[in-house]
Each structure stands twice: as C-alpha cells, then as structure tokens.
N, C-alpha and C positions, 0 to 999 in steps of 0.2 A: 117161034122162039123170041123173035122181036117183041110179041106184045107180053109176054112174058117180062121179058127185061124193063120195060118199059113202066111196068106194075112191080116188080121189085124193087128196082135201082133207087128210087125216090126213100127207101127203108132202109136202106144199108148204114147211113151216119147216126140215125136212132139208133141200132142194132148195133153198130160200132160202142156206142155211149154206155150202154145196158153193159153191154159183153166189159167195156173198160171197169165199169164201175162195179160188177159183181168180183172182175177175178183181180185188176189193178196191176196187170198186167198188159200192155199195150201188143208185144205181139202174140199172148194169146188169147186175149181175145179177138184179134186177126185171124186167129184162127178157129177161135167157135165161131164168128160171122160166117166164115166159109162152108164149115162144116155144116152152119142151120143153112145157108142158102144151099149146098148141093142138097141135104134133107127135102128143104121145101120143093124143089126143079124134080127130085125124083118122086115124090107123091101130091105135083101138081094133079096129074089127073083125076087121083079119088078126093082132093080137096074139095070140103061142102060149101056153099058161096055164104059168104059171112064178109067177117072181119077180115081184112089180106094183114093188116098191121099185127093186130090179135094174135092170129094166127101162126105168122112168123115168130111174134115175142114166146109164144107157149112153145114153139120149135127149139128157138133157141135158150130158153129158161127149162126145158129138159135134157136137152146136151148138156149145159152147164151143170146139174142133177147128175145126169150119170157119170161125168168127166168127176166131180166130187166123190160120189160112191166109190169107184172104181179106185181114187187116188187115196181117198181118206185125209184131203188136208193140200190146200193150196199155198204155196207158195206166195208170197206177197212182196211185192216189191215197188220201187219209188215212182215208177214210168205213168203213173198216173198223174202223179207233182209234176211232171216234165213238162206239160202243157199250161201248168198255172205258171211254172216258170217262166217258160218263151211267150207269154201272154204277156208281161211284164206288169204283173199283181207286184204290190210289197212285200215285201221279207213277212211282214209282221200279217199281213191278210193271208199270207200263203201258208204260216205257222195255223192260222187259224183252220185252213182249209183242211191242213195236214191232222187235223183233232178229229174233223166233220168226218174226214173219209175213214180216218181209225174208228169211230164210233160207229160210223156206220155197218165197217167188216165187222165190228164187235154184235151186233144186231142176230137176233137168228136168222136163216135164211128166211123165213117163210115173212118175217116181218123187211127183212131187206127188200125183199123182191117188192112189196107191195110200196113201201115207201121211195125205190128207187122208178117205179113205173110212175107214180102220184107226184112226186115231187122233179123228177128228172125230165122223163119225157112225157109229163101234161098230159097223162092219160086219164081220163073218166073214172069214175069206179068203178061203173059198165064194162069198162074196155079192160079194166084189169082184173076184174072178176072173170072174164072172160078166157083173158089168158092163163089166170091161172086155176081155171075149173071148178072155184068156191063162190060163193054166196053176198052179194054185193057187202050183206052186212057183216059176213066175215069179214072182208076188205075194208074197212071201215074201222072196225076192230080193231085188226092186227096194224093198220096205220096208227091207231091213236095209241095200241102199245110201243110200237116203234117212236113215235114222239117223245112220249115219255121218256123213255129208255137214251133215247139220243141226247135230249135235255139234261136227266141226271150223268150223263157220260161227261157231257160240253161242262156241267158244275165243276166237273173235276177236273178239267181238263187246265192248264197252266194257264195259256192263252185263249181265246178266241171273242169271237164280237157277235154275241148270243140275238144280237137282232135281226140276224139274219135267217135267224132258225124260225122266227116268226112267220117268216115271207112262205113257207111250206105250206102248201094246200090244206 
C-alpha cells in the first residue's frame, strides 16, 4: 500500500485543479478527488500499465460525467475566485479571471475537458487523447473549437486582458 501511495500522492494537486476547474467548487471537488482515488485503490489490481496520470484524469473526468448525469446541472459558485483572491491578483486581473472561468463553464464539456487538460495541466495531446478515449486529432479539434468559442466569449466580456488567452497551447 506504500508503494501505491507513493505513485498516487504526487497526482492529487493536478487532480485537485481539474476537479476545481470543471465543478468551481472547492469542496466538491474535495470530493470527486476522493472519490477518483478510492475508484482508482479499488481497481488497482486490473489496472493495465500505461499512463498512472491518464488514467487517474479518465477516473476522475467519469465521476465527474456521472455526478452530472445523475444531477442534471451543477451548482456553481465563487470558491474558485477564493484562491485568486488570497493570491493577492488585482481587483481588475481577477475581474478578468472571473470572464476566463465564466467562459470557460460556458464551453461544452467535451471542449472544456480538453482545453482544461491542454491548457491547465500541460498535458500532451497524447496524454489527453488518452484520457479521454478519442483520437488525438479529435483533441486538436475540439481544442481549437474551444479557443475559438472562449475568444468570442472574452470579445463580450466587459473586462479582461485577451493576451493572456494567447499564452494557451
């Protein structure tokens, strides 16, 4: 079970960040992290050797799928801005911040998912094609719709400082 922990635990703050940034709620995504790690501890065994990162993210990006289903509709709330806040961003970058992540839940999943693995946690298109069971050049695809789509969001949006949407993979 140590070496186990030991191969997890280095995952858990990606996983936290994912989980933040799909539901923008900080304690529940506390609590999908938990739920993809007890998932992944009880089907360590028939895990096939790959990806350990991959693998986790497609664990926990189908929890988050069925918790959806199931709900029909997430709750969204501010606990995501709580960290830009005690980070001590400006008022006016944190306005900006607050358009990026509206744009972003505005996004479909299938294009969020991709652009929050690509752009959030620096994952390959490899790695995210991987997780989530499509075609690298889907992934590619549905990234550059996602751009798009964020871009004409950020046009409308009041404030924000559109050069930082450049910096995106």
């Amino acid at each position: 079970m140590d070496d186990l922990a030991v191969l997890i635990e280095p995952q858990i703050p990606a996983l936290r960040r994912y989980a933040t940034a799909l539901l923008r709620q900080r304690e529940a995504a506390d609590d999908l992290v938990q739920d993809t790690l007890e998932r992944a501890i009880r089907a360590w065994p028939q895990r096939r050797e790959g990806d350990l990162r991959a693998w986790l993210f497609a664990i926990l990006r189908n929890r988050y799928l069925e918790g959806v289903r199931r709900r029909r509709g997430i709750e969204v709330g501010p606990e995501a801005l709580m960290e830009i806040a005690e980070a001590g961003v400006d008022p006016e970058a944190a306005v900006g911040a607050r358009d990026v992540l509206d744009g972003i839940a505005a996004l479909p999943e299938e294009q969020r998912s991709v652009l929050l693995l690509v752009a959030v946690e620096d994952m390959s298109y490899a790695e995210v094609a991987a997780v989530l069971a499509i075609p690298v050049g889907t992934v590619m695809s549905r990234l550059s719709r996602a751009r798009g789509r964020l871009r004409a969001f950020l046009d409308r949006a009041p404030t924000i400082v559109t050069g930082h949407l450049r910096r995106v993979k």
